[in-house]
N, C-alpha and C positions, 0 to 999 in steps of 0.2 A: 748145380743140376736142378734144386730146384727153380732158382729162381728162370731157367732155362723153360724149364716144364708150365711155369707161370706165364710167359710171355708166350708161348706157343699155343696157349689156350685163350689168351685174348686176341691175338690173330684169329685165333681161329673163328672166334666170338663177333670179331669183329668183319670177317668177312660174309658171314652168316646174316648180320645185321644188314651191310653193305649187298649181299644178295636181295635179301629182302626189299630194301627201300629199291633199289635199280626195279625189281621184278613188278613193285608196284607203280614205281613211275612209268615203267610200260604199260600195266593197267590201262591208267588215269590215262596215259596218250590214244591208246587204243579205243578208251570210250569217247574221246575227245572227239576223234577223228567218226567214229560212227556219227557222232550225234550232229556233225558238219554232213559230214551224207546223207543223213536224214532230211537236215534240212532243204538243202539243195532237193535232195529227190520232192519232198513237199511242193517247194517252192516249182519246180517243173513240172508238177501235178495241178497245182492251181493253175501254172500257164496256159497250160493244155487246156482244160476245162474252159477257160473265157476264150480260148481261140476257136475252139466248137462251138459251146455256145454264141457267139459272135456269125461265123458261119451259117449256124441252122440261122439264124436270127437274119441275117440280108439275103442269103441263098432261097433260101426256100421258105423262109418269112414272104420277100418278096414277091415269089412265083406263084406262091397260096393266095396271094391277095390280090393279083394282077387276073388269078382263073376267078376269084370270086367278085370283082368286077364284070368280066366279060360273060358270067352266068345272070348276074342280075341284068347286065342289057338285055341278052337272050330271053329273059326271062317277060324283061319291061316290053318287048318289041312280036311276043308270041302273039298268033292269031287269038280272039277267043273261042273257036272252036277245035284248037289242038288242044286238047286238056292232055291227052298220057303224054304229049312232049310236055306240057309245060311242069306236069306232077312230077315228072321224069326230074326237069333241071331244078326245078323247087327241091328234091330229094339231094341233087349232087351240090347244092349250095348248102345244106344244111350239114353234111358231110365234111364239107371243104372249111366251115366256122369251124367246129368242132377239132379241125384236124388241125387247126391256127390255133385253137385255147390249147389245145393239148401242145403242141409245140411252144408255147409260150411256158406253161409249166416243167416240163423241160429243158427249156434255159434259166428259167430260174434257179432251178436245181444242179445244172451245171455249176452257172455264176451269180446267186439275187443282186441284182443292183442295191439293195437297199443295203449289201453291207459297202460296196464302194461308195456311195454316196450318201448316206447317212450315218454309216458305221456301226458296230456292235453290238449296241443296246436294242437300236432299233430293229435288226436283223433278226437278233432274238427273238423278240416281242412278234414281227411277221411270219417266222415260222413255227411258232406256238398256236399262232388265229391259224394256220393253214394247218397244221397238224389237229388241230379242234375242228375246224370245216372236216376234215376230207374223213377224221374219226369218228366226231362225235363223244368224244372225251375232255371233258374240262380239264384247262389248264391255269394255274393259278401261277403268276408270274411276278415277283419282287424285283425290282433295280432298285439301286443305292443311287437313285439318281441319273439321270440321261445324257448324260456328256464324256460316260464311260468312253474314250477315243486311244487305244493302247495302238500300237506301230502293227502295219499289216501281218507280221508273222502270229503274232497272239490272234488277232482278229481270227484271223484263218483257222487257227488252230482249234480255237474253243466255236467258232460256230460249226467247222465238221463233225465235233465232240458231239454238239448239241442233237444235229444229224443221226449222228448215226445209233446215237443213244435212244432216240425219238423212233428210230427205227426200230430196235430191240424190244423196245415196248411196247410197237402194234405187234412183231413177230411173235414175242414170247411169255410176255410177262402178263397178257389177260388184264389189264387195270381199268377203273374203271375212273380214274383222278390222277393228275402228275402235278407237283409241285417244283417251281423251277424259281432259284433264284443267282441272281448276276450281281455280285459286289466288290468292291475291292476293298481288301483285306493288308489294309498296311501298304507295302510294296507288292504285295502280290495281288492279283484278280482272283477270281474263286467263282465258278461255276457249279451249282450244286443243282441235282433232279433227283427226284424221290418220286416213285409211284406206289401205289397200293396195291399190286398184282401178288403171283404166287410168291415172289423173291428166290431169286436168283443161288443156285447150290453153291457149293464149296466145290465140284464137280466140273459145273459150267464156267466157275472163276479160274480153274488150273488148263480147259481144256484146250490142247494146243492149235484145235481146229477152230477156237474162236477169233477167226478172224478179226470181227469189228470188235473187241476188246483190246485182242493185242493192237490193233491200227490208235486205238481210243490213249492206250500207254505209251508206242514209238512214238505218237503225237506231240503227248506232253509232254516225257522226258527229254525230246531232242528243243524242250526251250528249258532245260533244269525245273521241269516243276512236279508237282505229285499228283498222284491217280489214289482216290482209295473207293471202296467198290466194296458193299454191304448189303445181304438180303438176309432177310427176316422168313421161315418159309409161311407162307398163308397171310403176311401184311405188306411183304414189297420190297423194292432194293432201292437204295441210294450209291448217284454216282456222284462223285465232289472232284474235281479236279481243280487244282489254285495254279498260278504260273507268276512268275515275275512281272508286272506292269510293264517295264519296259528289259527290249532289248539289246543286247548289243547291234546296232546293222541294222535296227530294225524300217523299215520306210514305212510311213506315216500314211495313216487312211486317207482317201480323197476327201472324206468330211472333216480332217482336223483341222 
């Protein structure tokens, strides 16, 4: 009997066990399976992105520039005693430049050439100077060197990170200095920004309407890598994101 009572408790034990491992191999599949959705949905998010941009870019790139041609003839070819026509078209060509820079930033923002064709580093580095122009906020910028060229999925990943984090700091954070540095760290990359603003609560780090944070986290975890995200109140918050250099599947920048 005992030895009865013995055996019936190691089945038992061992089914218990054998629940458990099954329960977590469904886990691990199930995150698996997210973090391939992620991707994919990413990847068909930057698709998008260069197919508009591209678009606005010969569409109506081209029709802006074809009116502001045919305003400067009007313009070259007016009597000089119509001045309010000519003030007139002088006025809708300054309009029409305007409406091309602003559409050109726009595409960039879509898609910058400068990470397709340069890659990374430099992408960086361009929209730090453009976040300094458009702010007026110094940006102090570290690479481990300029030949940083990780497979388009990383690219992508950490310069929308860079984005959108860039973002949060003109919306929220008040700073009046950001520190940004690009290195690779063994096998992994590591993107780190620290500003000097109020710093970021424990509050606005749980809140489920933070959008660009949680976007900042599905980002990286759907390449295996880590998010950590620290504010000090009254000296600033640091975001540090690392990822693995390379990926599985990953397709190589056009500058590598």
């Amino acid at each position: 009997m005992r030895f009865l009572r013995i055996k019936a408790a190691a089945q038992a034990r061992y089914k218990q066990h054998r629940g458990r491992v099954q329960t977590e191999e469904k886990l691990q599949h199930s995150r698996e399976q997210y973090r391939n959705l992620s991707l994919r949905l990413q990847k068909k998010i930057e698709e998008e992105r260069t197919r508009i941009s591209r678009e606005i870019h010969d569409e109506l790139g081209q029709a802006l520039t074809a009116l502001k041609m045919d305003l400067t003839w009007l313009e070259n070819h007016m009597a000089p005693d119509q001045e309010e026509m000519l003030n007139r078209i002088k006025s809708m060509s300054s309009l029409v430049r305007s409406t091309i820079r602003k559409m050109q930033e726009i595409c960039q923002e879509l898609r910058p050439g400068v990470l397709d064709d340069l890659g990374l580093a430099a992408a960086i580095s361009w929209q730090a100077k453009e976040f300094r122009r458009r702010t007026g906020i110094p940006c102090h910028l570290v690479l481990s060197g300029t030949d940083l060229q990780p497979g388009r999925a990383v690219s992508e990943a950490l310069f929308r990170v860079f984005q959108e984090t860039l973002t949060n700091i003109i919306r929220h954070a008040r700073a009046t200095e950001v520190n940004i540095t690009l290195c690779k760290n063994g096998d992994h990359l590591r993107l780190v920004v620290q500003d000097n603003g109020v710093g970021i609560s424990s509050e606005q780090l749980t809140n489920p309407n933070a959008l660009g944070l949680i976007g900042i986290r599905e980002r990286i975890y759907a390449l295996n890598g880590t998010v950590t995200i620290k504010g000090v109140p009254g000296q600033g918050t640091t975001i540090s994101v690392s990822v693995p250099f390379q990926q599985q599947g990953n397709q190589p920048n056009r500058g590598e």
